[in-house]
Predicted model as a PDB file, atoms N, CA, C, CB and O in Angstrom, pLDDT in the B-factor column:
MODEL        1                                                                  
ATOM      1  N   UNK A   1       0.852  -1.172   0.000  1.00 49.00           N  
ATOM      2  CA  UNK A   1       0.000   0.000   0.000  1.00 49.00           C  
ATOM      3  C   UNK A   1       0.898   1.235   0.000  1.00 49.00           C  
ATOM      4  CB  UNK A   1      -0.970  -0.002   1.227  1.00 49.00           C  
ATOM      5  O   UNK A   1       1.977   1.227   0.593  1.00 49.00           O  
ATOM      6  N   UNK A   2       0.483   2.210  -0.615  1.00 57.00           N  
ATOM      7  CA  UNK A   2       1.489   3.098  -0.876  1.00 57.00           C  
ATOM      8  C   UNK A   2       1.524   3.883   0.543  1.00 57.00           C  
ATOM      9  CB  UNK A   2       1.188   4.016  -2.233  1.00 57.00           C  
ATOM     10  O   UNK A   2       0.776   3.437   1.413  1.00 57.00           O  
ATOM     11  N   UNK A   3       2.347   5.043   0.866  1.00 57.00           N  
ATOM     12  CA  UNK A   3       2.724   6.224   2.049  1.00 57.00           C  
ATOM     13  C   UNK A   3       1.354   7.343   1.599  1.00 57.00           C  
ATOM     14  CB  UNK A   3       4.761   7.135   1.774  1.00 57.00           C  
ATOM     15  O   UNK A   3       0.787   7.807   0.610  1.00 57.00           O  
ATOM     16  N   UNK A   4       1.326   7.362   2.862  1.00 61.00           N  
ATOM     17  CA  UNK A   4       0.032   8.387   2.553  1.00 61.00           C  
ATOM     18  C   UNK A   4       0.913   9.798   3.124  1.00 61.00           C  
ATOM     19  CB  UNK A   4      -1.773   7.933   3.660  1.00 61.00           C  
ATOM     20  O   UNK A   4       1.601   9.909   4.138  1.00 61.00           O  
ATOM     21  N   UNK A   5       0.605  10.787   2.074  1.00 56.00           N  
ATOM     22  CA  UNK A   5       1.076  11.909   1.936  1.00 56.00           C  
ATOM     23  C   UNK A   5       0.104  12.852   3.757  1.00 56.00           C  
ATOM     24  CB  UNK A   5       0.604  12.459  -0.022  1.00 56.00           C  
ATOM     25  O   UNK A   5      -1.017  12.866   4.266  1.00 56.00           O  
ATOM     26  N   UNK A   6       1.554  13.477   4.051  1.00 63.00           N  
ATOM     27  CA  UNK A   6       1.141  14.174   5.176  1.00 63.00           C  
ATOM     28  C   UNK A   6       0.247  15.906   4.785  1.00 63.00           C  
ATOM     29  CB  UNK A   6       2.684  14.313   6.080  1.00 63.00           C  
ATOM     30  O   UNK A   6      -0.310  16.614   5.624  1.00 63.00           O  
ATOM     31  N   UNK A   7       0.353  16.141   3.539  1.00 64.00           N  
ATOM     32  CA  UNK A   7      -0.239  17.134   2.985  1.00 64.00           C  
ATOM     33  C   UNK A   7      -1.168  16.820   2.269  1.00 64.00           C  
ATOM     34  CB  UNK A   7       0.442  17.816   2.412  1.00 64.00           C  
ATOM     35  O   UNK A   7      -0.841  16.078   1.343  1.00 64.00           O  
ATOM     36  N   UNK A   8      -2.367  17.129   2.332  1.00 79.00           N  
ATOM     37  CA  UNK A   8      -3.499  17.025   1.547  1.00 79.00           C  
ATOM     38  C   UNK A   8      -3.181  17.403  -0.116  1.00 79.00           C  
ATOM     39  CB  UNK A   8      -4.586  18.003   2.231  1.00 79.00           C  
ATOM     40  O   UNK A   8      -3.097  16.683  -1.111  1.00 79.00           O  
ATOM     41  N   UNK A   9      -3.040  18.994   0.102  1.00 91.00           N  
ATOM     42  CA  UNK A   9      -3.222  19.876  -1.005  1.00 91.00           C  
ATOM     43  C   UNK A   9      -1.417  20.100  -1.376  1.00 91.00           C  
ATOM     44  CB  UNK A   9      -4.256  21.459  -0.481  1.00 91.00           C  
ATOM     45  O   UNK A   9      -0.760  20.942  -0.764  1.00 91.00           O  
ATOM     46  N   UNK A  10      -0.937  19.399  -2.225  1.00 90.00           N  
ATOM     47  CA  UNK A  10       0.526  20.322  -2.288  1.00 90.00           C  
ATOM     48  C   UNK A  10       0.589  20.420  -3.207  1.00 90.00           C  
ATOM     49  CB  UNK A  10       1.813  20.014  -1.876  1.00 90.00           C  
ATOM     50  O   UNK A  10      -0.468  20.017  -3.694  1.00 90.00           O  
ATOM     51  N   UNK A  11       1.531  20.894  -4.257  1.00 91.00           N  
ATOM     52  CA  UNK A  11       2.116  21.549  -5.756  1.00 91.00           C  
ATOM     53  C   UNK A  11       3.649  21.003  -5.664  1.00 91.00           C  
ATOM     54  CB  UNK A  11       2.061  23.587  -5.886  1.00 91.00           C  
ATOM     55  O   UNK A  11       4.509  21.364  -4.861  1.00 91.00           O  
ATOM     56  N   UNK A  12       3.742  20.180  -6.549  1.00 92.00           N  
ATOM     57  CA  UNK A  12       4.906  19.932  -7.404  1.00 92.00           C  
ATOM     58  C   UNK A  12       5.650  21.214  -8.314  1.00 92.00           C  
ATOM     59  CB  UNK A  12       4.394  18.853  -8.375  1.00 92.00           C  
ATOM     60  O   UNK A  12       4.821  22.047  -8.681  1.00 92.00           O  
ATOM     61  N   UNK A  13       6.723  21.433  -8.631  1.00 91.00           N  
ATOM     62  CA  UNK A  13       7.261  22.132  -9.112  1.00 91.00           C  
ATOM     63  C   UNK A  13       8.969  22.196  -9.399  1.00 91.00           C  
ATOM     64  CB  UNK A  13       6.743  22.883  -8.555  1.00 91.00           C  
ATOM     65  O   UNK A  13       9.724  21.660  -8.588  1.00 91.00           O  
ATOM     66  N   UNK A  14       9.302  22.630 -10.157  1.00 95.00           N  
ATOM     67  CA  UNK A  14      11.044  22.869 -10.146  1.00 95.00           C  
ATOM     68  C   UNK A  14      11.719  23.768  -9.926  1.00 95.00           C  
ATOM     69  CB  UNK A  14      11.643  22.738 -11.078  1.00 95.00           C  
ATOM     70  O   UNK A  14      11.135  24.852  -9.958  1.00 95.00           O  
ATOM     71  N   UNK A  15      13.212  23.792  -9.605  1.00 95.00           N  
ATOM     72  CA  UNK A  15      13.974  25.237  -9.478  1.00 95.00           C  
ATOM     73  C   UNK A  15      14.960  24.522  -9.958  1.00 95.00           C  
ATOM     74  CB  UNK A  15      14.224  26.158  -7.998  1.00 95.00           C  
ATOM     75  O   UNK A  15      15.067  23.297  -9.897  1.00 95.00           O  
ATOM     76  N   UNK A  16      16.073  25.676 -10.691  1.00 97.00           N  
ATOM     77  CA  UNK A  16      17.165  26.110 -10.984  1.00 97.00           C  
ATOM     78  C   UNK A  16      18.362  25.913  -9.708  1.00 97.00           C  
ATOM     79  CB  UNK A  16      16.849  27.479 -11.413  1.00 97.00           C  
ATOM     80  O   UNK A  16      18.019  25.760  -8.536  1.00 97.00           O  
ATOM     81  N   UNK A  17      19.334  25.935 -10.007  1.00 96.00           N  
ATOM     82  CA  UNK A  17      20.033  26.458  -8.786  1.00 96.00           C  
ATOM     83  C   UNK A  17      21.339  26.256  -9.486  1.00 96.00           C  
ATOM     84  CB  UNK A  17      19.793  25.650  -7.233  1.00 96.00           C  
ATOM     85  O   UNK A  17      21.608  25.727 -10.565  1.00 96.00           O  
ATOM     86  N   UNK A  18      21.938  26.720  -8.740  1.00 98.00           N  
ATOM     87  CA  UNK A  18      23.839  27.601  -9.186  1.00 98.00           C  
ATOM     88  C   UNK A  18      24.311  25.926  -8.650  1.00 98.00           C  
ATOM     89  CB  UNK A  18      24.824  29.725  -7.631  1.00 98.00           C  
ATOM     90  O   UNK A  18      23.834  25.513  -7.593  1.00 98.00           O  
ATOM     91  N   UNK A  19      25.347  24.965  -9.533  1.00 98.00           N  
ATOM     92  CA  UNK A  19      25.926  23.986  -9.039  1.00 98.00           C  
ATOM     93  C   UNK A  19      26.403  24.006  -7.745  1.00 98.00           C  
ATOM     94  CB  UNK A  19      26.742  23.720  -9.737  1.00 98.00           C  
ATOM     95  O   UNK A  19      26.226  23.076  -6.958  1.00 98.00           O  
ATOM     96  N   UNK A  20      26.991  25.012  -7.491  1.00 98.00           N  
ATOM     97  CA  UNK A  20      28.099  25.097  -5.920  1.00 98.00           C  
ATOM     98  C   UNK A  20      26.780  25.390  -4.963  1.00 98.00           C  
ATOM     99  CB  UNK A  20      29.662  26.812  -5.799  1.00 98.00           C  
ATOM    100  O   UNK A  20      26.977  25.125  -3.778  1.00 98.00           O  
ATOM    101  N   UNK A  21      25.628  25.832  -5.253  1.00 97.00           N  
ATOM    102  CA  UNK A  21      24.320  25.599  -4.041  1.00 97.00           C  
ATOM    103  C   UNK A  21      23.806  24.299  -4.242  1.00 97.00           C  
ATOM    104  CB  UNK A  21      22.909  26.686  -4.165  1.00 97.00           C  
ATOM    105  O   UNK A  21      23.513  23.552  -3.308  1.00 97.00           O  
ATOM    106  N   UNK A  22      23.667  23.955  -5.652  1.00 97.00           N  
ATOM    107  CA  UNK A  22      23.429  22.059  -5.347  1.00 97.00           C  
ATOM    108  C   UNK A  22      24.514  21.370  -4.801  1.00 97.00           C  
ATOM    109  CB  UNK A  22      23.188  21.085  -6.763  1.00 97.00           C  
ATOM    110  O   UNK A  22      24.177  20.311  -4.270  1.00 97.00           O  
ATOM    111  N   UNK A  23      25.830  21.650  -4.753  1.00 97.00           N  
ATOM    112  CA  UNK A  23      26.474  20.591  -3.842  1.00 97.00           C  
ATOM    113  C   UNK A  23      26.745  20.862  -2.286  1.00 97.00           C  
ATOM    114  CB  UNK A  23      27.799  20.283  -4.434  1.00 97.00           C  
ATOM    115  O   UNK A  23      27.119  20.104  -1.391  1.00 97.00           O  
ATOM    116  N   UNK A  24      26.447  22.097  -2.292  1.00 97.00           N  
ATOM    117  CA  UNK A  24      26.267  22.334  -1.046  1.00 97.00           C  
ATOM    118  C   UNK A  24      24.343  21.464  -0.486  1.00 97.00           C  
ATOM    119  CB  UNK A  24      26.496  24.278  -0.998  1.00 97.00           C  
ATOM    120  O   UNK A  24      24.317  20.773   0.532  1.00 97.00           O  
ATOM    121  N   UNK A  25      23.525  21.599  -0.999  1.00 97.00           N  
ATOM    122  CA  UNK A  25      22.406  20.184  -0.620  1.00 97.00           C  
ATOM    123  C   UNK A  25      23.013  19.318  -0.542  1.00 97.00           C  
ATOM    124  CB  UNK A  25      21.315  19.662  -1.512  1.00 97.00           C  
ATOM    125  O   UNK A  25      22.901  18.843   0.589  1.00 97.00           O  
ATOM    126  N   UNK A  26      24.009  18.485  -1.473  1.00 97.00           N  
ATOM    127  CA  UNK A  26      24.241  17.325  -1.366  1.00 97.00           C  
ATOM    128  C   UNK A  26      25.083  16.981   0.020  1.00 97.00           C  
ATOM    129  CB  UNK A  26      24.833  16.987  -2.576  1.00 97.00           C  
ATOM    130  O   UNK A  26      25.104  15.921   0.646  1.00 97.00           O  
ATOM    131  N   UNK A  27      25.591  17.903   0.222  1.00 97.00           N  
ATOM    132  CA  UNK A  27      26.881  17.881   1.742  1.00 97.00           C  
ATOM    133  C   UNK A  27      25.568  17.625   2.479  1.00 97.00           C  
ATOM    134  CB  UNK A  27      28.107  19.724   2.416  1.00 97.00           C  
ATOM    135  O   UNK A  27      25.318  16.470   2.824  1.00 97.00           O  
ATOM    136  N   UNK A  28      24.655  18.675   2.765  1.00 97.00           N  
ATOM    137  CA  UNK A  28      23.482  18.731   3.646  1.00 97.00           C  
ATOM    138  C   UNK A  28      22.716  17.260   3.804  1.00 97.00           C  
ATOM    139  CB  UNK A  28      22.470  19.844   3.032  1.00 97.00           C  
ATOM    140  O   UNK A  28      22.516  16.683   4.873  1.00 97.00           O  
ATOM    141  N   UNK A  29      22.299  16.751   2.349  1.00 97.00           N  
ATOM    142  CA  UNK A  29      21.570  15.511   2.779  1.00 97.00           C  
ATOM    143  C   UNK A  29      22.409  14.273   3.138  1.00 97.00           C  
ATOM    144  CB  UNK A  29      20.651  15.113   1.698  1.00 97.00           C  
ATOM    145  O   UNK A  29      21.936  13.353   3.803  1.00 97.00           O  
ATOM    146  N   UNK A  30      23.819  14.282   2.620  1.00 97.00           N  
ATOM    147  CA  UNK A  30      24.772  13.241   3.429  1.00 97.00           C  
ATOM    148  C   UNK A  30      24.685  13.521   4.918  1.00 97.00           C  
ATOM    149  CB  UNK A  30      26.396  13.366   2.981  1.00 97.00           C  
ATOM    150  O   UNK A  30      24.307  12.621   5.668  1.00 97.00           O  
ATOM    151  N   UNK A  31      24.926  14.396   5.262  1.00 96.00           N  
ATOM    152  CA  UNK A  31      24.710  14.551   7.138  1.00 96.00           C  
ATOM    153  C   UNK A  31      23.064  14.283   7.499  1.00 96.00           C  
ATOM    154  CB  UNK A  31      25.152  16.537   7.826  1.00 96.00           C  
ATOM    155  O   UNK A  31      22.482  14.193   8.580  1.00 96.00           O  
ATOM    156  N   UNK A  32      22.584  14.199   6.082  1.00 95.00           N  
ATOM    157  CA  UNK A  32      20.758  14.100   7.131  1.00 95.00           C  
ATOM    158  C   UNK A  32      20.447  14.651   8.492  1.00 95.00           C  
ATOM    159  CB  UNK A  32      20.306  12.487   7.596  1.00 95.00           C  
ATOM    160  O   UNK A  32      20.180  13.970   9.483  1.00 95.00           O  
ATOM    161  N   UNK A  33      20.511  15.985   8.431  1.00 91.00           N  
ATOM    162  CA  UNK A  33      20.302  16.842   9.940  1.00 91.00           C  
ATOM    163  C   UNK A  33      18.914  17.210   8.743  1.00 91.00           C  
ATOM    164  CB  UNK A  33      21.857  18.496  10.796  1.00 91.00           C  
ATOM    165  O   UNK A  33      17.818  16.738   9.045  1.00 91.00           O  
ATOM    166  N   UNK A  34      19.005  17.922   7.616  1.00 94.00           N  
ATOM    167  CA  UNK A  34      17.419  18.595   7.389  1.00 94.00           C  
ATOM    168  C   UNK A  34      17.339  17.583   6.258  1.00 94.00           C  
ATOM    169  CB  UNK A  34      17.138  20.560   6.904  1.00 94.00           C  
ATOM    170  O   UNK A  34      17.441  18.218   5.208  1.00 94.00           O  
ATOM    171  N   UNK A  35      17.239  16.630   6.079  1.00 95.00           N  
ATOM    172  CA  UNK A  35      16.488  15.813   5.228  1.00 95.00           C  
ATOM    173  C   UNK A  35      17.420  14.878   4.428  1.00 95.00           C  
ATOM    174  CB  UNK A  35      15.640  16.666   4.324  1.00 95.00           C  
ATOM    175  O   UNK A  35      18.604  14.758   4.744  1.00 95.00           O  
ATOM    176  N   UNK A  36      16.833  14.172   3.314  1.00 97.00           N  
ATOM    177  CA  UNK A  36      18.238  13.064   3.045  1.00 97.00           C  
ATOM    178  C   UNK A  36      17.650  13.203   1.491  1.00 97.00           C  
ATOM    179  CB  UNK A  36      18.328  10.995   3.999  1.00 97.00           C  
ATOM    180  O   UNK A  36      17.298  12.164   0.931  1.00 97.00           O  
ATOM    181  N   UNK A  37      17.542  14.452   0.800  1.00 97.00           N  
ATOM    182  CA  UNK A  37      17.525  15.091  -0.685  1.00 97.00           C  
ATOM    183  C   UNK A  37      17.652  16.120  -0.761  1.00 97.00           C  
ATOM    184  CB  UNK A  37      16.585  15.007  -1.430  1.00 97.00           C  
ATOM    185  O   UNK A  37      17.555  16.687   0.328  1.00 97.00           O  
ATOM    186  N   UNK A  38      17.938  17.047  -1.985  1.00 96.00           N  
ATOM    187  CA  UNK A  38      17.524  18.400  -2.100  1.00 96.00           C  
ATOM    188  C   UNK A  38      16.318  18.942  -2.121  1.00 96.00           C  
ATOM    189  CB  UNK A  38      17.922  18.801  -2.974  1.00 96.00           C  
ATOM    190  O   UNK A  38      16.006  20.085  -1.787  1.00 96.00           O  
ATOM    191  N   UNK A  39      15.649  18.089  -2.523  1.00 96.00           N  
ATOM    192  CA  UNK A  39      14.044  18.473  -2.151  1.00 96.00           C  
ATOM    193  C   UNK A  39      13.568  18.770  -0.708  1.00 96.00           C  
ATOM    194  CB  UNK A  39      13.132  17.284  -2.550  1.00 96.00           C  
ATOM    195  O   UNK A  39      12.942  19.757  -0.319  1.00 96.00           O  
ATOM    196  N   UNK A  40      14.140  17.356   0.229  1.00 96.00           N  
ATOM    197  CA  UNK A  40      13.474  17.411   0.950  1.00 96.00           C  
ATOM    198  C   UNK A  40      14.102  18.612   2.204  1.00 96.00           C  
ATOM    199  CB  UNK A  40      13.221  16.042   1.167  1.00 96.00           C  
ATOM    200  O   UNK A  40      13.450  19.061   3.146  1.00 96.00           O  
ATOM    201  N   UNK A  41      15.492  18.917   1.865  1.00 97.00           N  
ATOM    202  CA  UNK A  41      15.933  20.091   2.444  1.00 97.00           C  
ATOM    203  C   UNK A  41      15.294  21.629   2.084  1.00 97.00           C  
ATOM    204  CB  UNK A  41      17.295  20.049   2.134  1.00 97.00           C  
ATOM    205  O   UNK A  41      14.826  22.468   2.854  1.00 97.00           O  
ATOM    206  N   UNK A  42      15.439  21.657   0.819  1.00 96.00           N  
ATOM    207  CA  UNK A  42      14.764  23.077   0.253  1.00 96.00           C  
ATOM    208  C   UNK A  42      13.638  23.042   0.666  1.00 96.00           C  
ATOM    209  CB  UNK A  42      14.659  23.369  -1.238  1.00 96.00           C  
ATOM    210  O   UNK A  42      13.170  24.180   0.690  1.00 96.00           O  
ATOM    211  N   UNK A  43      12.644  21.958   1.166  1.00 95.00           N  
ATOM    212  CA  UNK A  43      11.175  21.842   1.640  1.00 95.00           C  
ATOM    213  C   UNK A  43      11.401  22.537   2.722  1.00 95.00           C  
ATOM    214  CB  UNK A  43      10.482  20.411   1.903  1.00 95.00           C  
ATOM    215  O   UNK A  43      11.093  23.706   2.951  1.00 95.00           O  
ATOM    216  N   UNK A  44      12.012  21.694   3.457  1.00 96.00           N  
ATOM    217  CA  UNK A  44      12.117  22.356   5.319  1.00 96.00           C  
ATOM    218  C   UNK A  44      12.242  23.795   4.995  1.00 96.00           C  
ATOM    219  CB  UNK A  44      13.796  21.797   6.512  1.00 96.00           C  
ATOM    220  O   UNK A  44      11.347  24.591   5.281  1.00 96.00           O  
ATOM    221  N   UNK A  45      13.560  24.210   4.285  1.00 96.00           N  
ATOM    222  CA  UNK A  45      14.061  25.291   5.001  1.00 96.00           C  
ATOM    223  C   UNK A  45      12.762  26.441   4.299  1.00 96.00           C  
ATOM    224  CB  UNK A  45      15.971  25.620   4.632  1.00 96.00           C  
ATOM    225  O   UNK A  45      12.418  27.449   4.916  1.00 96.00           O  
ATOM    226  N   UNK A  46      12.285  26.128   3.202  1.00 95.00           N  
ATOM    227  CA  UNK A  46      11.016  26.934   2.760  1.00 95.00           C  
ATOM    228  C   UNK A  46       9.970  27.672   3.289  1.00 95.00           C  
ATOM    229  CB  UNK A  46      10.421  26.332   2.278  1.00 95.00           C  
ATOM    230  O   UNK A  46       9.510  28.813   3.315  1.00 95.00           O  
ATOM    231  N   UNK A  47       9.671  25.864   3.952  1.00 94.00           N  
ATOM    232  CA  UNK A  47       8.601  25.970   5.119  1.00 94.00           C  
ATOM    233  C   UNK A  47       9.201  26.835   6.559  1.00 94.00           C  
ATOM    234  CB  UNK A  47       8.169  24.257   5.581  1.00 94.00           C  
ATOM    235  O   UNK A  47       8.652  27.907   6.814  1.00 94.00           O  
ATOM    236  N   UNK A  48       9.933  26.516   7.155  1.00 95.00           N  
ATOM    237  CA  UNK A  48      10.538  27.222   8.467  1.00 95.00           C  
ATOM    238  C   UNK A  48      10.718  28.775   7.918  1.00 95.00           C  
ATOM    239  CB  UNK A  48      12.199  26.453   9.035  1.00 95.00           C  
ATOM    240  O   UNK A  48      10.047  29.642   8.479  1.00 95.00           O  
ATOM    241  N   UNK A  49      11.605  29.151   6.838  1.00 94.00           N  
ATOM    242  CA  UNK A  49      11.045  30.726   6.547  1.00 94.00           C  
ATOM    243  C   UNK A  49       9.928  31.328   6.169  1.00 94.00           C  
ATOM    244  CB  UNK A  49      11.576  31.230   5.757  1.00 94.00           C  
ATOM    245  O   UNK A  49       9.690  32.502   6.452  1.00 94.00           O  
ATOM    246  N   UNK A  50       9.370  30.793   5.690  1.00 92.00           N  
ATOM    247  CA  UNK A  50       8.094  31.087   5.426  1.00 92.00           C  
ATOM    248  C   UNK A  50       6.630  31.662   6.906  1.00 92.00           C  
ATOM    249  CB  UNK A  50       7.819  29.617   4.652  1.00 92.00           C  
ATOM    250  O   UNK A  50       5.698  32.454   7.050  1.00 92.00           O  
ATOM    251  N   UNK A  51       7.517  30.363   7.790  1.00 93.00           N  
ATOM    252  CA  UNK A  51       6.810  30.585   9.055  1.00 93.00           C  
ATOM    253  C   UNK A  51       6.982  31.443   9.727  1.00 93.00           C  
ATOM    254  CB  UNK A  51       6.862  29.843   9.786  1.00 93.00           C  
ATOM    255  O   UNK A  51       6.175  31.927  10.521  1.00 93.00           O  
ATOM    256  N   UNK A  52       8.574  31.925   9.417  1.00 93.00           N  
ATOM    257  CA  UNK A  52       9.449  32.892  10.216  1.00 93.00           C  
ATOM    258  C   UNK A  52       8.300  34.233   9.997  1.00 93.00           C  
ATOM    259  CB  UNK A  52      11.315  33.138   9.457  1.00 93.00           C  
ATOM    260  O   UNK A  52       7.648  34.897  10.804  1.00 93.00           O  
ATOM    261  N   UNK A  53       8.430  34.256   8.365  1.00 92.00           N  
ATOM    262  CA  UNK A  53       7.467  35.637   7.838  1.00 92.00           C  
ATOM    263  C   UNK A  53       6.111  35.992   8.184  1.00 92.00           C  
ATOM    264  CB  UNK A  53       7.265  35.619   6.461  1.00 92.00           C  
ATOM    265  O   UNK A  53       5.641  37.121   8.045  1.00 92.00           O  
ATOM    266  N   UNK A  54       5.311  34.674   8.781  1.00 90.00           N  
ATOM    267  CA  UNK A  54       4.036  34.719   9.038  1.00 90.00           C  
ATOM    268  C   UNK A  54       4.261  35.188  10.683  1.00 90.00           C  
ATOM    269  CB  UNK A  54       3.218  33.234   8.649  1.00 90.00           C  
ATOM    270  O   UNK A  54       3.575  36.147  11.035  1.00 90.00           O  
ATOM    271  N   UNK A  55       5.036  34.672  11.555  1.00 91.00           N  
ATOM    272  CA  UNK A  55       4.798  35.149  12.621  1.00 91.00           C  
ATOM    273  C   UNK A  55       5.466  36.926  12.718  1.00 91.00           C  
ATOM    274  CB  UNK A  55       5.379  34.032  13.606  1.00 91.00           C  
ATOM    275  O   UNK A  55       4.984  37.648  13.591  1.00 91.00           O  
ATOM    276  N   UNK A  56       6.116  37.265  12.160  1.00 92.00           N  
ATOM    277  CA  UNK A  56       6.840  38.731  12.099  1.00 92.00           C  
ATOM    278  C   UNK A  56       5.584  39.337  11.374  1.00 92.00           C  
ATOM    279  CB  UNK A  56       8.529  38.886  11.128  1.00 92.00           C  
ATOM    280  O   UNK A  56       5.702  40.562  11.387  1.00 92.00           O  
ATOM    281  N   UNK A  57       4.403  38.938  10.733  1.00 88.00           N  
ATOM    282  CA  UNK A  57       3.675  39.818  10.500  1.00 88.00           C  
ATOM    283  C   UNK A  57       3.508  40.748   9.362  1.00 88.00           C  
ATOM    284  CB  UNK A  57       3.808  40.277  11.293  1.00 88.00           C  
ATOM    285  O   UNK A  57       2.623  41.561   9.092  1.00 88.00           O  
ATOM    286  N   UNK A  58       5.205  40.213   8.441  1.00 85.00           N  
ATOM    287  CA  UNK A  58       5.375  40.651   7.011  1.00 85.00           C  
ATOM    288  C   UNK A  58       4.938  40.102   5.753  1.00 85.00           C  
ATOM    289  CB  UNK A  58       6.487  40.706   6.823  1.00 85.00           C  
ATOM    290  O   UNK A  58       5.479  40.391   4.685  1.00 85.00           O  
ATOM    291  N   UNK A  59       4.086  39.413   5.854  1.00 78.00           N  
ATOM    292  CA  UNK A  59       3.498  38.475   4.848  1.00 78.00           C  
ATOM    293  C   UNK A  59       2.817  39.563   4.094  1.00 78.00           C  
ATOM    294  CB  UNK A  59       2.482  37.213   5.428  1.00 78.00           C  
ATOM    295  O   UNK A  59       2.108  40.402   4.650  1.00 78.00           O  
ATOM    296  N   UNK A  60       3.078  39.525   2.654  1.00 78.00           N  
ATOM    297  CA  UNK A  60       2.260  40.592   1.731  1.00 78.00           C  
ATOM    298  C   UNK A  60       0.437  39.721   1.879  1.00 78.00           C  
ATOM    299  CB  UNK A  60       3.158  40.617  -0.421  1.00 78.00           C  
ATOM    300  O   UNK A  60       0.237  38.537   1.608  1.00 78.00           O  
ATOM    301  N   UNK A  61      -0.305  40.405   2.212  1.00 70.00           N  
ATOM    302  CA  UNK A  61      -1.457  40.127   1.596  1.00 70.00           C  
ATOM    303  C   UNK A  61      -2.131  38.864   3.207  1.00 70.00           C  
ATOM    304  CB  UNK A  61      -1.034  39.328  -0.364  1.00 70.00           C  
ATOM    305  O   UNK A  61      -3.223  38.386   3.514  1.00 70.00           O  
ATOM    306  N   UNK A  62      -0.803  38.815   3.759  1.00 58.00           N  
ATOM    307  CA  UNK A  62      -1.561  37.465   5.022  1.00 58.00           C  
ATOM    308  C   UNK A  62      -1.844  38.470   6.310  1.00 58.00           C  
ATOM    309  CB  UNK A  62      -0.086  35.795   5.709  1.00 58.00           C  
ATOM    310  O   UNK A  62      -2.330  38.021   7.348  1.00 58.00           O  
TER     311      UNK A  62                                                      
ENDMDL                                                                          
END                                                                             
């Protein structure tokens, strides 16, 4: 049976990135402190700033 997704509603999508910031993910997901991909690192750190912005109250439009 497959993993049931912890997000209901999410969006797939891609980014770009400068090689020397993708191997800097790759250092990151070998230590697995924020995740064990580039995805799943760029997820975290997305989400945690993102949160940062919602509680400071600077969110355009939130």
């Amino acid at each position: 049976m497959p993993a049931k997704r912890s997000e209901t509603n999410t969006v797939k999508f891609s980014i770009t990135l400068s090689a020397p910031l993708a191997e800097v993910l790759d250092q990151l997901a070998e230590e697995g402190i924020y995740g064990s991909s580039r995805a799943e690192i760029v997820k975290q750190f997305v989400t945690e700033r993102i949160g940062k912005i919602r509680e400071s109250g600077t969110l355009p439009g939130g």
